[in-house]
Z-matrix of the N, CA and C atoms (Angstrom, degrees):
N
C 1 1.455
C 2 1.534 1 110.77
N 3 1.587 2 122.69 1 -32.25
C 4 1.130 3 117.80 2 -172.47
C 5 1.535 4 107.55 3 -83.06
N 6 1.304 5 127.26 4 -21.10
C 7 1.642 6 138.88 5 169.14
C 8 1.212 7 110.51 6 -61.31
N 9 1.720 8 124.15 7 -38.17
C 10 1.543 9 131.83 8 178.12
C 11 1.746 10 103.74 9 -75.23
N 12 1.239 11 117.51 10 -24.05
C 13 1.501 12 107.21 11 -158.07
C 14 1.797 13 101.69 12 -98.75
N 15 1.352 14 92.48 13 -30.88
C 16 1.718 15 106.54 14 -171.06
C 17 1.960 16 100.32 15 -79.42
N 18 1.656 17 101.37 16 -55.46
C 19 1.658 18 81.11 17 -175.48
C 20 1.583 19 119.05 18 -82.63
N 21 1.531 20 107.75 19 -28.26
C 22 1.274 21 107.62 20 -158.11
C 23 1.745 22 118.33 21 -90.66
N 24 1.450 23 91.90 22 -45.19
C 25 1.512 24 101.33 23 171.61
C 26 1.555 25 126.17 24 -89.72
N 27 1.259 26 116.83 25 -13.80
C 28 1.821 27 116.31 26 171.29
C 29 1.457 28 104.64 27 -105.61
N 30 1.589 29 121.73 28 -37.94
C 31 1.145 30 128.32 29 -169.69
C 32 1.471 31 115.57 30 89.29
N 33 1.149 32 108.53 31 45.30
C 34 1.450 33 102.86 32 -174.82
C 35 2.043 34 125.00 33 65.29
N 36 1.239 35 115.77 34 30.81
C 37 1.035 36 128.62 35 -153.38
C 38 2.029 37 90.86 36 -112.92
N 39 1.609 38 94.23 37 -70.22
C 40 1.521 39 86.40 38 -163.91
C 41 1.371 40 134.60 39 -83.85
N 42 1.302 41 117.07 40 145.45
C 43 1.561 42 108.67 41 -171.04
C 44 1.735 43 110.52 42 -79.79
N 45 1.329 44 96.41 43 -172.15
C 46 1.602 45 112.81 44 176.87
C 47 1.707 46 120.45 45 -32.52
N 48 1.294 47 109.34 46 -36.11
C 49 1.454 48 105.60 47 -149.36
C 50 1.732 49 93.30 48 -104.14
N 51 1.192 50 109.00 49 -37.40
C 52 1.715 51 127.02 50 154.50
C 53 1.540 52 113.10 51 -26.81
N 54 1.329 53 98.08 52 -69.65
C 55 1.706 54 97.74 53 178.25
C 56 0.992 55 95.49 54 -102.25
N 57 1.500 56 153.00 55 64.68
C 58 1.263 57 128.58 56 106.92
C 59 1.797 58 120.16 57 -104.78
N 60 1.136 59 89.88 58 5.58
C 61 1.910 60 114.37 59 162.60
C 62 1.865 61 98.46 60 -67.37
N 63 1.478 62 88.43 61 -70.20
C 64 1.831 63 99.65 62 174.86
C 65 1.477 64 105.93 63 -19.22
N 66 1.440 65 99.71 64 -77.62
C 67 1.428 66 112.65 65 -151.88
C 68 1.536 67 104.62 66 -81.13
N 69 1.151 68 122.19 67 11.93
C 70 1.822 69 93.51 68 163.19
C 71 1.618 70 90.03 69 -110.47
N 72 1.406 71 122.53 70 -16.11
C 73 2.026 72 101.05 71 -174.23
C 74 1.397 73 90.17 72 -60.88
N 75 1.634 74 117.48 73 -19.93
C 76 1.657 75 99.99 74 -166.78
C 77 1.731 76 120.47 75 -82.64
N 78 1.490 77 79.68 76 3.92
C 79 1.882 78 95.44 77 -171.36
C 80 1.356 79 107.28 78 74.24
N 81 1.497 80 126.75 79 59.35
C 82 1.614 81 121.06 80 151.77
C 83 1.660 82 83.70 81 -120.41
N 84 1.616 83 102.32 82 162.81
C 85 1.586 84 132.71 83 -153.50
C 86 1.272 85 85.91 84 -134.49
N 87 1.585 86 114.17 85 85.69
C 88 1.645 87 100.17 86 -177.87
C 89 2.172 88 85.54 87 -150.65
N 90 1.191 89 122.56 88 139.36
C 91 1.307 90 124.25 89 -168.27
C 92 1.819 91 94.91 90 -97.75
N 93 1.671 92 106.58 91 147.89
C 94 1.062 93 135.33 92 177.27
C 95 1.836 94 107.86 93 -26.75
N 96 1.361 95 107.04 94 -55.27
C 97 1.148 96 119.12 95 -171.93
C 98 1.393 97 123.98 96 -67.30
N 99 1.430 98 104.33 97 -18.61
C 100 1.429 99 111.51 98 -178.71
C 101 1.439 100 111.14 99 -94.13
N 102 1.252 101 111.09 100 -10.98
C 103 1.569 102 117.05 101 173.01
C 104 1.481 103 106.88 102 -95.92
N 105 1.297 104 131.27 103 -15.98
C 106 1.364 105 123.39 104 171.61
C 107 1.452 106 112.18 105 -74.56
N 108 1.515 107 92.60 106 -45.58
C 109 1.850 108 94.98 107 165.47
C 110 1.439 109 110.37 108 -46.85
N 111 0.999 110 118.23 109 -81.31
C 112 1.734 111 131.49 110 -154.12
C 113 1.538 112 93.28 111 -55.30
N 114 1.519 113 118.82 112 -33.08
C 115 2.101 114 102.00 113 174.26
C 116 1.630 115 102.52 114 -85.99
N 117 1.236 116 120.14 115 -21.54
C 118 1.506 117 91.02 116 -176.04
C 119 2.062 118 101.56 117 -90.71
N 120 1.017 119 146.76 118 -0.84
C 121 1.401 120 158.61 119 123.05
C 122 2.119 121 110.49 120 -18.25
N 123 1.013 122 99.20 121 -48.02
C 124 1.262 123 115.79 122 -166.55
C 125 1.550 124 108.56 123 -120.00
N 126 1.463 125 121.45 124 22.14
C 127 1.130 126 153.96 125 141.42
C 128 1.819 127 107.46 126 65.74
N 129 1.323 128 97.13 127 26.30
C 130 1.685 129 116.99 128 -177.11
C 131 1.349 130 106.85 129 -56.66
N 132 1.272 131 128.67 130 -59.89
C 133 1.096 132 164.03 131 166.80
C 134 1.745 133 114.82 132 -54.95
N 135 1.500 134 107.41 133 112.68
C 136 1.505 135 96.72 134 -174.10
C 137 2.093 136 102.47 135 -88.26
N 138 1.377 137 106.73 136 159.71
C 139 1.448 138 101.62 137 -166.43
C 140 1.784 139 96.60 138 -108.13
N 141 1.269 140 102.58 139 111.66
C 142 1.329 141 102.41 140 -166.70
C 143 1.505 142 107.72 141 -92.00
N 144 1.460 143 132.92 142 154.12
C 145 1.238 144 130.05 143 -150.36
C 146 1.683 145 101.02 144 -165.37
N 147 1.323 146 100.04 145 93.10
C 148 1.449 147 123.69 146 171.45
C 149 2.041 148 112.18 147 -58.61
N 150 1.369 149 104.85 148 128.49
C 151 1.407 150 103.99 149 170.95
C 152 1.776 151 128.20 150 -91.26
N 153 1.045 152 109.07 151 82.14
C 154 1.431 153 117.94 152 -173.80
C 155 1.016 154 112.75 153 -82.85
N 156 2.419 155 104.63 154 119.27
C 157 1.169 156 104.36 155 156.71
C 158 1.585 157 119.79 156 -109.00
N 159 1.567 158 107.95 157 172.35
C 160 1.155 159 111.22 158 160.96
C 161 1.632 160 134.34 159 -38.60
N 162 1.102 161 111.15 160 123.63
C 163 2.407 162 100.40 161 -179.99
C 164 1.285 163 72.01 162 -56.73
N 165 1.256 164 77.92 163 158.82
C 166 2.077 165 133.17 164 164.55
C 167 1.031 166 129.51 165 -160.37
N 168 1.326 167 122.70 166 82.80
C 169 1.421 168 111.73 167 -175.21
C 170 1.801 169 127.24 168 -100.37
N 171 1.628 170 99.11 169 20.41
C 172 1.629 171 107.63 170 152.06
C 173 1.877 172 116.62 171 -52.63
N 174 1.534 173 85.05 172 135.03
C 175 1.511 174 83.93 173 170.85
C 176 1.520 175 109.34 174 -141.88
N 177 0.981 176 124.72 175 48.70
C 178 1.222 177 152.34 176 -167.32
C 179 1.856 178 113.72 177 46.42
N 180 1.884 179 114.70 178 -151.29
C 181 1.039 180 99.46 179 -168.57
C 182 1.659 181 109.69 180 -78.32
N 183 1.467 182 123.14 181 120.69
C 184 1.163 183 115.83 182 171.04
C 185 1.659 184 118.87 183 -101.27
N 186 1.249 185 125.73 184 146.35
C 187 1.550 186 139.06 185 162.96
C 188 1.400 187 98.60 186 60.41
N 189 1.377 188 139.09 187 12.33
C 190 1.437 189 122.66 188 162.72
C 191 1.168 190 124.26 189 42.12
N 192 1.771 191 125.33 190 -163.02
C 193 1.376 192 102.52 191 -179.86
C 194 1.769 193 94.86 192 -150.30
N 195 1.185 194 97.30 193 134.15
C 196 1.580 195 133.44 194 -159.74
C 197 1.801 196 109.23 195 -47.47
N 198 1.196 197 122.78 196 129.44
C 199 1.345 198 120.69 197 -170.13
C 200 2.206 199 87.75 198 -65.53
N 201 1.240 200 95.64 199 146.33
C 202 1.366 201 120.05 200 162.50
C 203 1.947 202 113.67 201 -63.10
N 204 0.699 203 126.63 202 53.80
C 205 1.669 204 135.52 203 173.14
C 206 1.335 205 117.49 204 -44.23
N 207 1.236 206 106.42 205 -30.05
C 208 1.394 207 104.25 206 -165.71
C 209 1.999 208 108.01 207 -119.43
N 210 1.532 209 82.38 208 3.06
C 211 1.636 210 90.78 209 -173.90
C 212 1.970 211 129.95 210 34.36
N 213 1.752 212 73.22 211 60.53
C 214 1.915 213 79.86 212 -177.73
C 215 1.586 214 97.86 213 -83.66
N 216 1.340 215 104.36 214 173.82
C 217 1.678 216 118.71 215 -175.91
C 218 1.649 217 95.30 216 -111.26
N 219 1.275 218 89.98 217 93.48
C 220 2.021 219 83.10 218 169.77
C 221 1.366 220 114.92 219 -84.69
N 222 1.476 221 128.39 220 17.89
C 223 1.399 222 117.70 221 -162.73
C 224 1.482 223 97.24 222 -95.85
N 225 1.770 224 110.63 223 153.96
C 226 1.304 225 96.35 224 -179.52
C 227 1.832 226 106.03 225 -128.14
N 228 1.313 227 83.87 226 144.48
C 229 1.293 228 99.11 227 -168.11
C 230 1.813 229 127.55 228 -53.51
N 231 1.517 230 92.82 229 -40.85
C 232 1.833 231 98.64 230 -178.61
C 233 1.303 232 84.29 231 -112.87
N 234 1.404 233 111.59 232 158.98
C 235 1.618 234 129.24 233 -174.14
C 236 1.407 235 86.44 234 -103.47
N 237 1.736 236 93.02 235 127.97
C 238 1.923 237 102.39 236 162.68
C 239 1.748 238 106.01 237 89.87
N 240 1.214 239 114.98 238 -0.33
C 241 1.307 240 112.01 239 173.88
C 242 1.587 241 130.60 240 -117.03
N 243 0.807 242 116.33 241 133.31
C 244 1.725 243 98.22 242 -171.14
C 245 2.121 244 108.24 243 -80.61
N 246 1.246 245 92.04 244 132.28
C 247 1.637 246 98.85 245 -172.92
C 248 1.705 247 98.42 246 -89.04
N 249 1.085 248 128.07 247 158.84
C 250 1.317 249 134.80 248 175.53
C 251 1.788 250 114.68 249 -106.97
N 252 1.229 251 138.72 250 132.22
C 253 1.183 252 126.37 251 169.60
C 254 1.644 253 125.33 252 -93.04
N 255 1.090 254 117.45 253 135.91
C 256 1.368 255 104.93 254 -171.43
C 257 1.805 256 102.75 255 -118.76
């Protein structure tokens, strides 16, 4: 029934959920899923296949780091304490 509805009567037009509308006004008791099976089996159905990559959100070296101009001393003297500049 799903070979009569898919080639002959839509023309190759409707998907899974389409003819399984079809087929229960026609009175078959058959669930969505079992008709996606049985068209992608019978290769009705193209099997679509997403290319997944890994995130990455490197974007190489950006903004570098600024010549010292003014030659401050950022080093700090006691570990763990904040130093003050005067």
């Amino acid at each position: 029934m799903i070979d009569y509805l898919y080639k002959d009567k839509h023309k190759k037009i409707m998907g899974y959920q389409r003819i399984h509308i079809e087929l229960i006004k026609l009175g078959y008791h058959i669930g969505k899923n079992k008709v996606n099976d049985i068209m992608r089996e019978k290769e009705y159905l193209k099997i679509k296949k997403r290319n997944w990559r890994k995130y990455n959100s490197y974007e190489g070296d950006m903004g570098g780091v600024k010549v010292n101009e003014m030659s401050q001393n950022f080093k700090n003297l006691f570990h763990m304490k904040k130093q003050v500049q005067i």
